[in-house]
Backbone as ProteinMPNN parsed JSONL, in Angstrom:
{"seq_chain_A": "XXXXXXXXXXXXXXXXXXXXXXXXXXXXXXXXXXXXXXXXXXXXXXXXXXXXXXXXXXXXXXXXXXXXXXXXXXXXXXXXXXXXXXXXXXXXXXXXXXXXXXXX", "coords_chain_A": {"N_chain_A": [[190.586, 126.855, 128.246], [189.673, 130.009, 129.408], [191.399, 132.976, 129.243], [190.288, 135.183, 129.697], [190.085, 138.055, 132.593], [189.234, 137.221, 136.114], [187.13, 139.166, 136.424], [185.394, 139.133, 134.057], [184.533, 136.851, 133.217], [181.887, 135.002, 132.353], [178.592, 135.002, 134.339], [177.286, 133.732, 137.432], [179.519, 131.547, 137.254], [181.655, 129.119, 138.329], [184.592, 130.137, 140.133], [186.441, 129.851, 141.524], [187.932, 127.479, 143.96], [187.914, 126.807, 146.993], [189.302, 124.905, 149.893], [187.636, 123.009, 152.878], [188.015, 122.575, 156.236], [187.35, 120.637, 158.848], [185.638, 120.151, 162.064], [183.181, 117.887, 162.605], [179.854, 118.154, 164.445], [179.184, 115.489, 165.886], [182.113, 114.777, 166.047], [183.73, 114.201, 164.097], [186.355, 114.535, 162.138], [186.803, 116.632, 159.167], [186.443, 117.561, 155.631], [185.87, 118.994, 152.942], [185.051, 120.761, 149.25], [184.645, 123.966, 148.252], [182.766, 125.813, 146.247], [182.97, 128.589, 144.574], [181.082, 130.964, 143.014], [180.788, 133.804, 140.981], [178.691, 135.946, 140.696], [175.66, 138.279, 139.885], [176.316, 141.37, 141.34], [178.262, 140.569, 142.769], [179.746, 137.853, 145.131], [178.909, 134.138, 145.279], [179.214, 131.512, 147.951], [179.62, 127.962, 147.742], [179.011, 124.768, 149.442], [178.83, 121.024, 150.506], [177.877, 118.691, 152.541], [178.073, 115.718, 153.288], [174.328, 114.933, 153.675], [174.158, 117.822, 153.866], [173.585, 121.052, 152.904], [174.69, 124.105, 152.035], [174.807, 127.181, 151.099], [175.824, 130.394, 150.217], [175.148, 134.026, 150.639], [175.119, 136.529, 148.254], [177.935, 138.501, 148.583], [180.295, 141.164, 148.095], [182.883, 140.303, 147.803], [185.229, 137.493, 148.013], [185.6, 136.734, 150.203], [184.549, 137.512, 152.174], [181.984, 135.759, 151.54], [182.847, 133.427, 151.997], [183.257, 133.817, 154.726], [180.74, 133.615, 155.786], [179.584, 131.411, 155.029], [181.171, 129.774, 156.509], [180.047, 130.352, 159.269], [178.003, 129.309, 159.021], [177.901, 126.966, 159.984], [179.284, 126.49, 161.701], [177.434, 127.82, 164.077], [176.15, 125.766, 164.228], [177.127, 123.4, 165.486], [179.476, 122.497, 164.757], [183.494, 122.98, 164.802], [186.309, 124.101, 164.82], [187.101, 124.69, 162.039], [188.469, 125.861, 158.991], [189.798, 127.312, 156.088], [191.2, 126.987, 152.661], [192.415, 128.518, 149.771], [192.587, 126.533, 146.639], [191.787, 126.463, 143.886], [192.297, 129.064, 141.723], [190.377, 129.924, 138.777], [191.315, 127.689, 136.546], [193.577, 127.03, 137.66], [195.847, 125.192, 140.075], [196.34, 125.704, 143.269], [196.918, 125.234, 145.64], [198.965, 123.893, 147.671], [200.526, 126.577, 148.059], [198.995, 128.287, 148.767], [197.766, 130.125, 152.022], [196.434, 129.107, 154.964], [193.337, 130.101, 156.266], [191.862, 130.526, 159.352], [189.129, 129.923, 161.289], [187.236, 131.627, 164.119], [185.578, 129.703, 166.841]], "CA_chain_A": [[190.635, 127.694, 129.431], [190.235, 131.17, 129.33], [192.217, 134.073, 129.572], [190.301, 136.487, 130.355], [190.141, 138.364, 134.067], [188.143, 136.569, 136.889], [185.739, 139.41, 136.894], [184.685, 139.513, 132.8], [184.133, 135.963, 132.739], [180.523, 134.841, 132.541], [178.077, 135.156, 135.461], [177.652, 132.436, 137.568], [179.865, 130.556, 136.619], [182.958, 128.405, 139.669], [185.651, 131.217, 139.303], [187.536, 129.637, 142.888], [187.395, 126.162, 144.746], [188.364, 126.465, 148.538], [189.161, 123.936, 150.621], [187.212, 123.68, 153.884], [188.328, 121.654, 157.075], [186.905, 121.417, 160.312], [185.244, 119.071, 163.103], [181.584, 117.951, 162.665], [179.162, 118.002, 165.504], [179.483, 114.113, 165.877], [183.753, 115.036, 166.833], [184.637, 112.911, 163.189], [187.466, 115.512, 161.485], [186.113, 116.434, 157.291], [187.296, 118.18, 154.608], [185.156, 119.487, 151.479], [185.513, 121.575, 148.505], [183.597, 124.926, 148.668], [182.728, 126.384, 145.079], [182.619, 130.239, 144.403], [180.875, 131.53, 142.487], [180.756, 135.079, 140.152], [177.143, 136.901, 140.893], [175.872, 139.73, 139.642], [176.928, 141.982, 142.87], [179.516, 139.788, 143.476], [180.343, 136.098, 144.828], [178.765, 133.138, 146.712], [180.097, 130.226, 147.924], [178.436, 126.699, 148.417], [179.353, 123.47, 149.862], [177.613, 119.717, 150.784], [178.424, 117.932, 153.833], [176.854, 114.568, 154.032], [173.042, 115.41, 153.005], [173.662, 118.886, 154.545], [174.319, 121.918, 151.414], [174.482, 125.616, 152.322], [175.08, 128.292, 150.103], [175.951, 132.214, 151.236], [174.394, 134.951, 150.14], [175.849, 137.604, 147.636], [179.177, 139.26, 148.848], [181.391, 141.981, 147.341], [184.167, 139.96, 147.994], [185.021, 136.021, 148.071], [186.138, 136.194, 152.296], [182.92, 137.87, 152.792], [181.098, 135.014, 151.334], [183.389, 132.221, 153.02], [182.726, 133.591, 156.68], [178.733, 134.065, 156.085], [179.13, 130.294, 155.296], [181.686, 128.808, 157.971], [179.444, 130.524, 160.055], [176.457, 128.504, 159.101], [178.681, 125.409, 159.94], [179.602, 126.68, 163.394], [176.155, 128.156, 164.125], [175.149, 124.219, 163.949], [178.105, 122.882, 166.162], [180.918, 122.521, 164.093], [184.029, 123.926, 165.133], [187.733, 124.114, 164.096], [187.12, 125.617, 160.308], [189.273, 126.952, 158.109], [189.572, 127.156, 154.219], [192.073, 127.635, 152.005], [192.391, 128.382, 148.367], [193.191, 125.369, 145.986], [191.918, 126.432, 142.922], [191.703, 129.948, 140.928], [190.149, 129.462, 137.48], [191.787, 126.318, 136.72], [194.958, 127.37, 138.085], [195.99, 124.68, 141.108], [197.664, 126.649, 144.234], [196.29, 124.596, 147.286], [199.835, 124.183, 148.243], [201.082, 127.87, 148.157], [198.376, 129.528, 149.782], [197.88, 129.688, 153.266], [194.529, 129.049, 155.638], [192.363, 130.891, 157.258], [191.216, 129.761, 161.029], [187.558, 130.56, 161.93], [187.13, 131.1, 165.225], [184.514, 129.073, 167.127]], "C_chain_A": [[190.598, 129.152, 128.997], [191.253, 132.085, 129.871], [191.809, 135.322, 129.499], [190.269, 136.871, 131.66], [188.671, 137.798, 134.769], [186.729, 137.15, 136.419], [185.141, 139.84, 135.108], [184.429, 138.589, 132.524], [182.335, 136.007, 133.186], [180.043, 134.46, 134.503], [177.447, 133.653, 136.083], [177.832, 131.254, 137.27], [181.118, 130.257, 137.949], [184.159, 129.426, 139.314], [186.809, 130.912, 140.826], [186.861, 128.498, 142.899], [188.594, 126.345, 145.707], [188.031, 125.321, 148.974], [188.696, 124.053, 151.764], [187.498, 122.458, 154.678], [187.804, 121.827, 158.457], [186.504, 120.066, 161.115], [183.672, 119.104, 162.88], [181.096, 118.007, 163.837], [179.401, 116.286, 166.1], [181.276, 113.861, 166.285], [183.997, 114.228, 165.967], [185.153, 114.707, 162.348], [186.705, 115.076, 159.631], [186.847, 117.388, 156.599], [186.324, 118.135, 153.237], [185.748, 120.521, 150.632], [184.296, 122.478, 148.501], [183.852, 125.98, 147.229], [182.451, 127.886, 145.162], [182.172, 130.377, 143.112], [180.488, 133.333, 141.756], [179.577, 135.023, 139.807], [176.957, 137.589, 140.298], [175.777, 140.139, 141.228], [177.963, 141.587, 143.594], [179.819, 138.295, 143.619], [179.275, 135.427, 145.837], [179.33, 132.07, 146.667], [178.917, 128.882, 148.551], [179.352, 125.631, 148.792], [178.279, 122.299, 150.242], [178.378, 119.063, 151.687], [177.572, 116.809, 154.375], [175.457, 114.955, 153.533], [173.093, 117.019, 153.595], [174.342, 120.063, 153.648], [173.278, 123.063, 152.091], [175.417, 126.671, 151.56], [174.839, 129.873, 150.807], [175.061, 132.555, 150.512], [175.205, 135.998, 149.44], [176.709, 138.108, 148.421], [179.879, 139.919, 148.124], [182.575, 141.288, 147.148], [183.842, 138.081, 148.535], [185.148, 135.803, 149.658], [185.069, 136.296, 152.879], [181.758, 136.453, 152.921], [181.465, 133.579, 152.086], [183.251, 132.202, 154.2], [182.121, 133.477, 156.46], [179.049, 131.983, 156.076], [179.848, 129.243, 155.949], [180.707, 129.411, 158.927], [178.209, 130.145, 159.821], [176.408, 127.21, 159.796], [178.608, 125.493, 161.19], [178.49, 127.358, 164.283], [175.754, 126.625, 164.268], [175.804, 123.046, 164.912], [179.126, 122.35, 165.516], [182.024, 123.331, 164.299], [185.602, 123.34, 164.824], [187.853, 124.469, 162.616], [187.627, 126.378, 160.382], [189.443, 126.244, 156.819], [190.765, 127.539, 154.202], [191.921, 127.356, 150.318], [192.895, 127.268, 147.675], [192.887, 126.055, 144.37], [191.611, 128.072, 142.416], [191.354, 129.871, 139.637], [190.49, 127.705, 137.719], [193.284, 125.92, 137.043], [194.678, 126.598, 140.272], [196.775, 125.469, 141.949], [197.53, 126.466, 145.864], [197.926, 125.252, 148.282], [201.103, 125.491, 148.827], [200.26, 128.894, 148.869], [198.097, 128.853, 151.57], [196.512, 129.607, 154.342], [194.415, 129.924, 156.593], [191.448, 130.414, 158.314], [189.939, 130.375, 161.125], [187.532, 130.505, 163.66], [185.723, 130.741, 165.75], [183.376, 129.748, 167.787]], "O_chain_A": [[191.481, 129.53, 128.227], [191.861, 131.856, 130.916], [192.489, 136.331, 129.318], [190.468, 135.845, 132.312], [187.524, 137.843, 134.325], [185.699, 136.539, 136.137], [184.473, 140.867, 134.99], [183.899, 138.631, 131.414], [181.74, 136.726, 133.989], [180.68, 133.982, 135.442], [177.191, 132.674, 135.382], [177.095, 130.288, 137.072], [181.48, 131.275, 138.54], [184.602, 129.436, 138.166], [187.769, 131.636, 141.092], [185.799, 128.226, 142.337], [189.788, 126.159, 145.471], [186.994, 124.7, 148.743], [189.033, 125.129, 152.258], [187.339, 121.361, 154.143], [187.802, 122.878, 159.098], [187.029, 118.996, 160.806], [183.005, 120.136, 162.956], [182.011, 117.897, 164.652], [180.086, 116.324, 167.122], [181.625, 112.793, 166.787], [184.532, 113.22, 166.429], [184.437, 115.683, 162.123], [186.327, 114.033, 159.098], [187.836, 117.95, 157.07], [186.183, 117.077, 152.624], [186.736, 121.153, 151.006], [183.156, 122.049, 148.681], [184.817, 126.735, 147.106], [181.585, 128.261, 145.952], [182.814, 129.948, 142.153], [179.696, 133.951, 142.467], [179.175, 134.321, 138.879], [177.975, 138.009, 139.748], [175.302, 139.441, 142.123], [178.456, 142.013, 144.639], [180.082, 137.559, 142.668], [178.862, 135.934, 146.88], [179.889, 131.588, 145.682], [177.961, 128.848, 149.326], [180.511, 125.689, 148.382], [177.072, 122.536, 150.29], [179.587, 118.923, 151.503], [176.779, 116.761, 155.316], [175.7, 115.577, 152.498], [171.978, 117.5, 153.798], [175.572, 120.093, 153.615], [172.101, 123.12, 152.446], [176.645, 126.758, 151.597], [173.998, 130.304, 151.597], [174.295, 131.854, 149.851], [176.122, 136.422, 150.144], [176.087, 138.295, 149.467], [180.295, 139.232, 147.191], [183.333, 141.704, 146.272], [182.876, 137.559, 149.091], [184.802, 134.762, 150.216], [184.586, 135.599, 153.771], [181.014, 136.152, 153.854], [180.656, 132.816, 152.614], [183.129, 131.19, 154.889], [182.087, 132.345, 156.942], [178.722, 131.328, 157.066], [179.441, 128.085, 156.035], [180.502, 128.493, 159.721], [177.292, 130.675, 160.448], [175.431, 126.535, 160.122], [177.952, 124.693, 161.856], [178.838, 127.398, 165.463], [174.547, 126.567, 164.503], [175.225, 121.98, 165.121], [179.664, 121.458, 166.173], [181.806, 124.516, 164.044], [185.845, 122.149, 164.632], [188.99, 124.468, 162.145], [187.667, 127.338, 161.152], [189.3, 125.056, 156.533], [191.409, 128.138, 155.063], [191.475, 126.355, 149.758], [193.929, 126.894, 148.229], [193.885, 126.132, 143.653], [190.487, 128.418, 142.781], [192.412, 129.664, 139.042], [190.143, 126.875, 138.559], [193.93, 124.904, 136.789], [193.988, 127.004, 141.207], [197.827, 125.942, 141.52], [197.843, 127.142, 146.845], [198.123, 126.216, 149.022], [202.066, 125.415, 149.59], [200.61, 129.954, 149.387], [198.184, 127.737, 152.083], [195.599, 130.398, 154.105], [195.164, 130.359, 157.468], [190.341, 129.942, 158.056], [189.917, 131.597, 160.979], [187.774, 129.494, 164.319], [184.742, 131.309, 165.268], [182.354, 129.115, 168.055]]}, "name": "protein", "num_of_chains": 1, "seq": "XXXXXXXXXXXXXXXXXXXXXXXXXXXXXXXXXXXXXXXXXXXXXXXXXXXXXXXXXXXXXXXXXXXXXXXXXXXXXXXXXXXXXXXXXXXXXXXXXXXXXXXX"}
């Protein structure tokens, strides 16, 4: 594992794993893991849902890149999303951090 700081590790490379929860279009309740990655310019985040994988677009910042892509989700009819952090590096902390609601 390293020890150096998030932002001197190599370029994209998983530097977070959010958890993402929500309601599909179909009204069945899901739950995925949503990888971040360290850009040059910054972060994106991806996820796969069933055959369906959408990836943000560059962000300064990891929240930036998590709305652009709950809002691809809810843009499609999905609604009740929210994430929360589980992993930094390889440091587990699901249970200590707290979620973030999207609204619909």
């Amino acid at each position: 594992m390293s020890t150096l700081p998030l932002s001197f590790r190599l370029r994209n490379a998983v530097v977070e794993k959010h958890q993402l929860e929500g309601i599909d279009p179909s009204d069945r309740y899901f739950n995925r893991a949503i990888l971040v990655k360290r850009v040059d310019r910054g972060y994106s985040a991806k996820v796969m849902y069933e055959a369906l994988e959408r990836e943000s677009g560059v962000h300064p910042t990891v929240p930036g890149a998590l709305a652009e892509l709950v809002k691809m989700f809810l843009d499609i009819g999905f609604t009740d999303m929210r994430t929360r952090l589980n992993f930094k590096g390889q440091k587990y902390l699901a249970e200590k951090e707290t979620w973030v609601d999207y609204a619909n």
